[in-house]
C-alpha positions in Angstrom: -12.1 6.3 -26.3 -14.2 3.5 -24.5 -12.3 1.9 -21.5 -15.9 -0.1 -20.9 -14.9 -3.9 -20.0 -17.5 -6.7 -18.8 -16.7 -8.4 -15.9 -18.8 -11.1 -14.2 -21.2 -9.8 -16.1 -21.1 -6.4 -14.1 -20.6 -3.5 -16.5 -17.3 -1.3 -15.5 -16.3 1.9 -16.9 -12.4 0.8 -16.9 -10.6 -2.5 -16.2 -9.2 -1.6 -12.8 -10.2 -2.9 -9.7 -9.7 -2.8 -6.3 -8.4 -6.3 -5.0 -9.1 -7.4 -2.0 -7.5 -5.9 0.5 -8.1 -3.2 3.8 -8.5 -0.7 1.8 -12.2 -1.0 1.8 -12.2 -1.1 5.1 -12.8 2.8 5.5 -15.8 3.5 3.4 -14.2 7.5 3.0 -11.3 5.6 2.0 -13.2 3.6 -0.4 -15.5 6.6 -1.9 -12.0 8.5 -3.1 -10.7 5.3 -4.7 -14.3 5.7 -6.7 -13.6 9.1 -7.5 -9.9 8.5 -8.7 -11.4 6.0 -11.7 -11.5 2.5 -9.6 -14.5 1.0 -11.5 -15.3 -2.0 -8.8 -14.2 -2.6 -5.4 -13.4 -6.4 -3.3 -13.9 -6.4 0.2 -10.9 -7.8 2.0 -12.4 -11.4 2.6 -14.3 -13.3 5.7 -12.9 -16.2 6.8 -14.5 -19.8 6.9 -13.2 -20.4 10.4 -15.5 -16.7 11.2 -18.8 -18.0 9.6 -19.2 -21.1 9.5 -21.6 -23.3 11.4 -18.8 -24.7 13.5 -16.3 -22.6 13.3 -15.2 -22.9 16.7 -14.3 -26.4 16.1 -12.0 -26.4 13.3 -9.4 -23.6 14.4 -6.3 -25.2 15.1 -2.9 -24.3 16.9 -1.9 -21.1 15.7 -4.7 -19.6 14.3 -5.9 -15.9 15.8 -8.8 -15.7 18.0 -12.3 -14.9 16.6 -11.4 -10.9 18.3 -8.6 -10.8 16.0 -10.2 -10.4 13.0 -11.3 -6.8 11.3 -14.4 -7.5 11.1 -16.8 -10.3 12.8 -19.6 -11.8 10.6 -22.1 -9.2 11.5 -19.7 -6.4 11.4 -18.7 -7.2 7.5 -22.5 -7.4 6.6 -22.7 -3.7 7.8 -19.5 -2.8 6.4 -20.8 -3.9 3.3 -24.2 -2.1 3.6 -22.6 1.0 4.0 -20.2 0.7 1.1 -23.0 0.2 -1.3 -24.4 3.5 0.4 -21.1 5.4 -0.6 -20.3 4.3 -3.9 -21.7 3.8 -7.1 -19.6 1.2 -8.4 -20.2 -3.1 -8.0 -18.9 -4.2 -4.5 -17.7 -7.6 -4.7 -17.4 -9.4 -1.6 -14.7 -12.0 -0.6 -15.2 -15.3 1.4 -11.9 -17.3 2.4 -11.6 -21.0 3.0 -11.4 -24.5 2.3 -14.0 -26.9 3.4 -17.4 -27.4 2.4 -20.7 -27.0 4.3 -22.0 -23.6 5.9 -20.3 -21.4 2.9 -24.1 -21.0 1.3 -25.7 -19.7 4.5 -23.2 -16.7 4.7 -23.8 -16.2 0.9 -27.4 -15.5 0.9 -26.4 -12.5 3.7 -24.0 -11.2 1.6 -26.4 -11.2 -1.4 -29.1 -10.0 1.0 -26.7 -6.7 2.0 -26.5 -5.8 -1.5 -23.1 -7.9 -2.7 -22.6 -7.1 -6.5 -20.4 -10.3 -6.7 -19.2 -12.5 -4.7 -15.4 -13.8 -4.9 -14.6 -17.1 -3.6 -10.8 -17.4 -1.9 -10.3 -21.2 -1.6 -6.4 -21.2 0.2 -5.4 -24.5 1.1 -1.8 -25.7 1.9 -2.0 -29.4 1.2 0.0 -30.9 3.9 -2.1 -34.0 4.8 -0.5 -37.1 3.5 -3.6 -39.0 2.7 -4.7 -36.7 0.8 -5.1 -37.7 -2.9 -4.6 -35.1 -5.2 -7.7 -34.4 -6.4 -9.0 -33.9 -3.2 -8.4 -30.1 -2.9 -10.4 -29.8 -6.7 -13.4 -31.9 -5.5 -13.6 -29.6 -2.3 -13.7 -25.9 -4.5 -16.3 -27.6 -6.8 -18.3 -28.7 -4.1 -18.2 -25.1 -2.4 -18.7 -23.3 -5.6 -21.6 -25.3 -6.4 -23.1 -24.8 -3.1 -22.7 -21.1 -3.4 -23.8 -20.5 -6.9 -26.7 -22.4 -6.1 -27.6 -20.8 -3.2 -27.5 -16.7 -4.7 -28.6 -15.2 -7.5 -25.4 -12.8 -7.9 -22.3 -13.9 -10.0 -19.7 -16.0 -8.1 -15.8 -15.9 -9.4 -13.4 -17.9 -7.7 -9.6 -16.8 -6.6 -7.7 -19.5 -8.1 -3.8 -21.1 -7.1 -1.1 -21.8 -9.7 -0.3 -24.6 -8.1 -3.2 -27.3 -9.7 -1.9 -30.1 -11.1 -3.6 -29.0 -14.3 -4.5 -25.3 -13.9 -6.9 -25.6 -17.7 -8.8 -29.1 -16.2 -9.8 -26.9 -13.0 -10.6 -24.0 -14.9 -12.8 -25.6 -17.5 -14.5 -27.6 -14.7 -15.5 -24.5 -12.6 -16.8 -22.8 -15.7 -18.5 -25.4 -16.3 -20.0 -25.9 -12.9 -21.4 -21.9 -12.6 -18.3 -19.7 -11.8 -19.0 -16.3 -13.5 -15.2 -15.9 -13.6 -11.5 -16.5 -12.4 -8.8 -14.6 -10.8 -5.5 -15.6 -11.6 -3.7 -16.2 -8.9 -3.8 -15.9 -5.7 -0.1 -15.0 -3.4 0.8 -17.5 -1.0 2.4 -15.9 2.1 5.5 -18.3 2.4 6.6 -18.2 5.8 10.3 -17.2 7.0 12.3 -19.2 9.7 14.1 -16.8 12.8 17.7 -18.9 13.5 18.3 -17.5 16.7 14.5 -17.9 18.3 14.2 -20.9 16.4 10.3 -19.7 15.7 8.5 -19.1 12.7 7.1 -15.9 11.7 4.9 -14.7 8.9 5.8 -12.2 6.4 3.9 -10.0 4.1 5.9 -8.9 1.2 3.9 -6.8 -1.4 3.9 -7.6 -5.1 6.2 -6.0 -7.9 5.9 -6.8 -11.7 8.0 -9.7 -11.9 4.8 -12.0 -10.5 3.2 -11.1 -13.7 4.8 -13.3 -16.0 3.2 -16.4 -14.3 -0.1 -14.6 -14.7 0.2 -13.7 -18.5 0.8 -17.6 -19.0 -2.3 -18.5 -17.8 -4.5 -16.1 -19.3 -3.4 -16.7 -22.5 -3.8 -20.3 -22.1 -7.4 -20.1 -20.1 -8.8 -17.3 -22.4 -10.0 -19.4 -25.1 -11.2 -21.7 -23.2 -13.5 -20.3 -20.1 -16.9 -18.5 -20.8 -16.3 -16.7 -17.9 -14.8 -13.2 -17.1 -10.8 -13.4 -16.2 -9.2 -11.1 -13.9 -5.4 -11.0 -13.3 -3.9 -9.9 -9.7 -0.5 -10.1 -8.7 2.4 -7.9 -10.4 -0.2 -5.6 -12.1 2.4 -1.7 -11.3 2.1 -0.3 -14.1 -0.1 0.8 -17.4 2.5 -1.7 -19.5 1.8 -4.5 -16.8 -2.1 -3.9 -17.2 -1.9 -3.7 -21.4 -0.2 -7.0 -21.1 -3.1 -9.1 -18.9 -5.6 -7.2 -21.6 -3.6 -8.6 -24.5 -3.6 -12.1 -23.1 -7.4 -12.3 -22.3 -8.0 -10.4 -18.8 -11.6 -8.7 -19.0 -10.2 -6.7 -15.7 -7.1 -6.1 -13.5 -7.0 -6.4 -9.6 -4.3 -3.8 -7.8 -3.5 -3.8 -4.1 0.0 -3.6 -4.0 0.4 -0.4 -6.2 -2.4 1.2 -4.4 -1.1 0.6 -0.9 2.4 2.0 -1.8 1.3 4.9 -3.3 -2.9 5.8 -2.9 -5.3 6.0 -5.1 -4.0 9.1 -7.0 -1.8 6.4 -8.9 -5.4 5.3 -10.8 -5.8 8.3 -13.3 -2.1 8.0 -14.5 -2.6 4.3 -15.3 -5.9 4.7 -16.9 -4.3 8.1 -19.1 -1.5 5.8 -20.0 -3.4 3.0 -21.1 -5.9 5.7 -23.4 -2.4 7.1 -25.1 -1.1 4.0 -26.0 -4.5 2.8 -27.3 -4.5 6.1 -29.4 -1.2 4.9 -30.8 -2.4 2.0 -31.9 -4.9 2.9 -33.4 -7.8 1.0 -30.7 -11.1 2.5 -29.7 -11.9 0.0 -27.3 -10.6 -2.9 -25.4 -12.6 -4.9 -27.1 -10.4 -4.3 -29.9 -7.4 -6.2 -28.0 -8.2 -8.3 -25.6 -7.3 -11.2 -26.0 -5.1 -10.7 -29.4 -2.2 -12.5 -27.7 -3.9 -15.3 -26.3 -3.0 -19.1 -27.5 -5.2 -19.0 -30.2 -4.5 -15.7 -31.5 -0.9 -15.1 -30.9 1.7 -15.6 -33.9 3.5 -17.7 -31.6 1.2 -19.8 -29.3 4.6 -21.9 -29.0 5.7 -19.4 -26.6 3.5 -19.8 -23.9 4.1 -23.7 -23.8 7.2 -26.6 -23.9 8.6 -25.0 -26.5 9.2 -21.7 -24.5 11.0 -23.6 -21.9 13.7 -24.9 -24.5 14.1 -21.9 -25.8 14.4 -19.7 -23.1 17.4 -22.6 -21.9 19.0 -22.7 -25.1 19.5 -18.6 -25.2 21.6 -18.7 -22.2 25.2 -18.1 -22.7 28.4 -18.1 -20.8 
């Protein structure tokens, strides 16, 4: 059976990653994930605000100090250093932001420390008013590019749902040099305290109803990106993960599932995925993937308009 996916053009032995997240953040930690079947690893990501050339200019009200963070610029670099030491698998590394300029700098170190990949996070609440809405597109292009140009190792970027056309951005960052997407990324809505009148952020993990969205837009994007697709968000079980394959993901990113219940979860999902493929009648994922996508699927209807009417009109009282 030959679990053997391509991913940023990184060979893994399975689709299952690590997603970003602390749990690389122990490198004893990050050597049993390795040894439980995790074929490539994410560093939690390193913020723009952290390494940027003026970073100390552009935090604003609200944002934690510089000695907040988990790791400083220089600290991350070594981090990084001694995971590539520990494991054998691709270490991807993650850089968080959204404004141009600096971003290339910080790449080069990255590549220089032995980066596999690096995955670019570009979060950006759109709350200014004169902003046109284009704006936030134009800015990940022009950080992508800088980046891409800038290393020699593949650079995938962590994409919203929330584009106004999700395929338009995709196509244009393939076409631009991204080795590959990750659909999507979890905003962290905030919640509102009625008696301090303050508001607090929350961190709520994933379950498998945020994969729907997900299985949308891989279908829809697999045809049409060169590039390597990952899906994180809602991935909890062997079913979840089969699903993203049959819809076009090359991999699968877990945190949530892995910080709930360790990295002894890996093997059962990875056994689970090997029976069903035995059922089946598949000898390797390149057997599947992608026969559910919008080209391939008996139905490409369902993941579009039509889907919607449907799905209203089967509702009743």
């Amino acid at each position: 059976m030959n679990l053997e996916t391509k991913y940023l053009g990184l060979r893994l032995r399975n689709p299952i990653i690590l997603g970003s997240s602390p749990l690389c953040d122990d490198v004893d930690a990050a050597k049993r994930l390795e040894d439980e079947g995790v074929a490539a690893l994410v560093m939690r990501s390193l913020f723009e605000e952290q390494f940027t050339p003026d970073s100390a200019e552009k935090f604003e009200a609200g944002f934690p100090s510089l000695q907040e963070y988990t790791f400083r610029p220089d600290e991350y670099l070594r981090q990084l250093e001694q995971l590539k030491k520990a494991v054998t698998i691709p270490v991807i590394a993650s850089l968080n932001g959204r404004n141009p300029g600096g971003w290339n700098v910080f790449a080069q170190r990255l590549a220089a420390a032995g980066a596999d990949a690096i995955e670019l996070n570009c979060y950006h609440v759109a709350t200014e008013p004169e902003a046109a809405g284009h704006d936030s597109e134009t800015d990940m292009m022009t950080v992508l590019r800088d980046v891409v140009q800038s290393v020699r190792i593949p650079v995938s970027v962590k994409l919203s749902p929330f584009h106004t056309s999700p395929a338009d951005t995709a196509v244009a960052l393939d076409h631009a040099g991204c080795a590959g997407l990750v659909l999507f990324n979890r905003f962290y809505q905030p919640d509102i305290d009625i008696e301090t009148l303050a508001v607090h952020p929350q961190l709520r993990l994933s379950d498998s109803s945020e994969l729907l969205l997900r299985l949308r837009w891989l279908a829809i994007l697999s045809p049409l990106v060169r590039g390597s697709l990952a899906a994180t968000g809602g991935i909890h079980t062997a079913e979840d993960m089969i699903k993203a394959l049959l819809v076009g993901a090359d991999a699968v990113q877990l945190v949530s599932l892995v910080l709930r219940q360790g990295p002894d979860v890996v093997p059962g999902l990875l056994a689970s995925l090997q029976s069903w493929m035995t059922r089946h009648g598949f000898h390797s994922l390149a057997d599947f993937r992608g026969k559910l996508d919008l080209t391939h699927c008996p139905d490409p209807a369902a993941f579009e308009r039509a889907n919607y009417v449907r799905t209203l009109r089967s509702w009743k009282a």
